[in-house]
VEXGUZA-646657 format. One record per atom (N, C-alpha, C): residue number from 1; residue in one letter; atom name; x, y, z. Coordinates in pm, whole numbers, plus 50000, padded with zeros to 5 digits. Example, Ala and Ser with C-alpha at 12.3 -4.5 7.8 and 13.67 -1.06 7.14 Angstrom:
2
num residu atome xx yy zz
1 a N 51319 49431 50780
1 a CA 51230 49550 50780
1 a C 51320 49670 50780
2 s N 51285 49775 50708
2 s CA 51367 49894 50714
2 s C 51290 50003 50787
***
This chain:
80
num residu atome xx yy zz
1 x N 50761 50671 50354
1 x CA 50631 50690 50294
1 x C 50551 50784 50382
2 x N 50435 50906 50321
2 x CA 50411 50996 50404
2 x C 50246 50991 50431
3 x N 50173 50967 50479
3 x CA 50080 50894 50564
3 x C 49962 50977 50473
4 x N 50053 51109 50447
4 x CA 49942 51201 50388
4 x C 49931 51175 50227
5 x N 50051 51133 50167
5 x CA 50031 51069 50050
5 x C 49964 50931 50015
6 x N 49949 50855 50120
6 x CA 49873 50766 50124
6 x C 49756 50784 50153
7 x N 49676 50840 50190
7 x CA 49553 50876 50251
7 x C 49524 50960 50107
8 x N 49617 51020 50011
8 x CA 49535 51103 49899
8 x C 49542 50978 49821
9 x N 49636 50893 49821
9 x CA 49607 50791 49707
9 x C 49490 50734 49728
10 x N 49416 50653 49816
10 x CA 49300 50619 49827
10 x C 49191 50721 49895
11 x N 49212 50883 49869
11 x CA 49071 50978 49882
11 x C 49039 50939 49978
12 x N 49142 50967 50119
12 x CA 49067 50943 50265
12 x C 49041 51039 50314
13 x N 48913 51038 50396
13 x CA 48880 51131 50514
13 x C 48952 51156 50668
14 x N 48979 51252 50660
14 x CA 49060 51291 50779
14 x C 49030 51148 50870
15 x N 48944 51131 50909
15 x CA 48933 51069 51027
15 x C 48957 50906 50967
16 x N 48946 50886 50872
16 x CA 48991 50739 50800
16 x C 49160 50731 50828
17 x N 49248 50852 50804
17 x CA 49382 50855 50806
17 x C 49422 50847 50923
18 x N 49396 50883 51048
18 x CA 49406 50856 51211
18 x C 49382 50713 51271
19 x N 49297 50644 51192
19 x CA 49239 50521 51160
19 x C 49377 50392 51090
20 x N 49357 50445 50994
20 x CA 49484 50349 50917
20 x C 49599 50386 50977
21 x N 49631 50499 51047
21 x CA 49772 50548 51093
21 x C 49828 50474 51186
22 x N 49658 50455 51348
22 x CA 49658 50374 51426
22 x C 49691 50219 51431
23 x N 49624 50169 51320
23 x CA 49587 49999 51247
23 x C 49769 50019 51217
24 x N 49835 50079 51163
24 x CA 49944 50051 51090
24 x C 50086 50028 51195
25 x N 50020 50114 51278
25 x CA 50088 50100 51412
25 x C 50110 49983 51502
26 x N 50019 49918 51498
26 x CA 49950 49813 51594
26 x C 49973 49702 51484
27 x N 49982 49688 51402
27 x CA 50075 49599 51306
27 x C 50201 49581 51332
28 x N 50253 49700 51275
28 x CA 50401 49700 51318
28 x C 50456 49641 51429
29 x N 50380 49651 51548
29 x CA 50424 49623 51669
29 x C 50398 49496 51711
30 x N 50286 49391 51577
30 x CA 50289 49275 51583
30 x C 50378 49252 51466
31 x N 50460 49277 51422
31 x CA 50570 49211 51327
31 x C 50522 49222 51171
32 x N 50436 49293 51142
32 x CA 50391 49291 51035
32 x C 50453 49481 50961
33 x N 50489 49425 50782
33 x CA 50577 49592 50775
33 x C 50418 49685 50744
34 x N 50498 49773 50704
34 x CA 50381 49873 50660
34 x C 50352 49815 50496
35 x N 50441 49759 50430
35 x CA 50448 49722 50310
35 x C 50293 49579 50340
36 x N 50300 49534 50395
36 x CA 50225 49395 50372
36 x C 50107 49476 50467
37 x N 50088 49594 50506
37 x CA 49968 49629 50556
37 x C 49895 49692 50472
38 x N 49967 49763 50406
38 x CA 49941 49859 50273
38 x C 49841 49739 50165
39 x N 49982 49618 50121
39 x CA 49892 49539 50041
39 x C 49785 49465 50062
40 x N 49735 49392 50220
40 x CA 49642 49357 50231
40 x C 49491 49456 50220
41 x N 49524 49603 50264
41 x CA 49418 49676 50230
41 x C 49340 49686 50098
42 x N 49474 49701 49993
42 x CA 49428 49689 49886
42 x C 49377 49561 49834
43 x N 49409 49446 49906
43 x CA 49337 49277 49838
43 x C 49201 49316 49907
44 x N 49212 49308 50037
44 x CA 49045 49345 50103
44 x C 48963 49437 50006
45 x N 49002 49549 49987
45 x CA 48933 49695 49940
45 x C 48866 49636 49819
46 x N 48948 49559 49700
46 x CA 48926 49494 49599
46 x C 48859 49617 49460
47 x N 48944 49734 49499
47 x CA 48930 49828 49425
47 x C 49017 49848 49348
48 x N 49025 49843 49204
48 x CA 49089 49851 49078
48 x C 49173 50007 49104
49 x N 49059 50090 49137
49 x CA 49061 50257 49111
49 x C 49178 50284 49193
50 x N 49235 50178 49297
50 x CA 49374 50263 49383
50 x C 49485 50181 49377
51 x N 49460 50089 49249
51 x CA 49558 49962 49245
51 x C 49702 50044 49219
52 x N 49722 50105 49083
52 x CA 49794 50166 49058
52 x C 49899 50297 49135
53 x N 49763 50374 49226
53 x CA 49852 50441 49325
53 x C 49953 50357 49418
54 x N 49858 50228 49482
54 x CA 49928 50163 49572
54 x C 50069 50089 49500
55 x N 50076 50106 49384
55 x CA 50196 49983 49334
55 x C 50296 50088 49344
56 x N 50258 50221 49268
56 x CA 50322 50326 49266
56 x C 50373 50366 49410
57 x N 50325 50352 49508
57 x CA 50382 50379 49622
57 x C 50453 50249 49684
58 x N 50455 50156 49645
58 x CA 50539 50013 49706
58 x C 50648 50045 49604
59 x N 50676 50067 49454
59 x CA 50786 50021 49409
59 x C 50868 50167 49440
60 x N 50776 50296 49492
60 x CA 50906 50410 49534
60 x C 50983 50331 49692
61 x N 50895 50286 49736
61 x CA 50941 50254 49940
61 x C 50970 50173 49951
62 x N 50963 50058 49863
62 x CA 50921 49921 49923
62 x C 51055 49874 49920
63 x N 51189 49939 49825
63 x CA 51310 49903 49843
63 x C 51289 49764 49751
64 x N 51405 49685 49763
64 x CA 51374 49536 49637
64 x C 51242 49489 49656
65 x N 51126 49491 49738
65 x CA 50991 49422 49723
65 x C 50972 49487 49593
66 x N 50927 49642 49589
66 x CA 50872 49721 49534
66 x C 50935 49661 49371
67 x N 51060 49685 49384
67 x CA 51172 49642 49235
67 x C 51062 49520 49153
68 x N 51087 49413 49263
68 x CA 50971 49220 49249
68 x C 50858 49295 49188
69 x N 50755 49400 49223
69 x CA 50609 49420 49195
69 x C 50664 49454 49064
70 x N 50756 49560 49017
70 x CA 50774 49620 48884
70 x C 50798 49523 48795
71 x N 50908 49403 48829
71 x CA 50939 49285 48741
71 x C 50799 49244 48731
72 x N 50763 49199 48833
72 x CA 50658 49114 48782
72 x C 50537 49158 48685
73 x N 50497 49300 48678
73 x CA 50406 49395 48621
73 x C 50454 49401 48525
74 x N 50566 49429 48479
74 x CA 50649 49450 48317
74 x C 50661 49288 48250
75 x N 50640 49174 48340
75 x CA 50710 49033 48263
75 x C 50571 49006 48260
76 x N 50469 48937 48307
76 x CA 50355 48976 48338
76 x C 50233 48984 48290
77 x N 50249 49096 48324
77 x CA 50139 49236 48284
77 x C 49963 49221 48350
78 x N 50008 49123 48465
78 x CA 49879 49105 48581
78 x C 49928 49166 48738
79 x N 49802 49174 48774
79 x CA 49801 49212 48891
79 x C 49889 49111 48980
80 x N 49974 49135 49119
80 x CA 50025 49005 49170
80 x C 50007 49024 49280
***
């Protein structure tokens, strides 16, 4: 996943993307993936407007998580 495609999915400012790049880092290195850092932003953010980019970018990366979000969105048809 490319840091810069993430930062256009939610319309970040340069200095927001150095920010989340850092945070994503410092996750990782506490055991947490980029996948479950990604989604808590979006539960916090609680913005509709980047729901869709973000799913769109978990079910290309996320490997079988991503696959789970698509089942569940197609059987569904709520947010999960």
């Amino acid at each position: 996943m490319g840091l810069a495609k993430t930062a256009k999915a939610f319309n970040a400012p340069a200095i927001l993307t150095t920010v989340v790049a850092e945070t994503v880092v410092a996750a990782i290195k506490d055991g947490y993936t980029w996948v479950a850092v990604l989604l808590e932003y979006q539960r916090d953010w609680a913005r509709q407007g980047t729901y869709m980019n973000v799913m769109e970018i978990v079910g290309q990366h996320a490997g079988a998580y991503g696959a789970g979000t698509f089942y569940a969105s197609t059987m569904f048809g709520g947010h999960e």
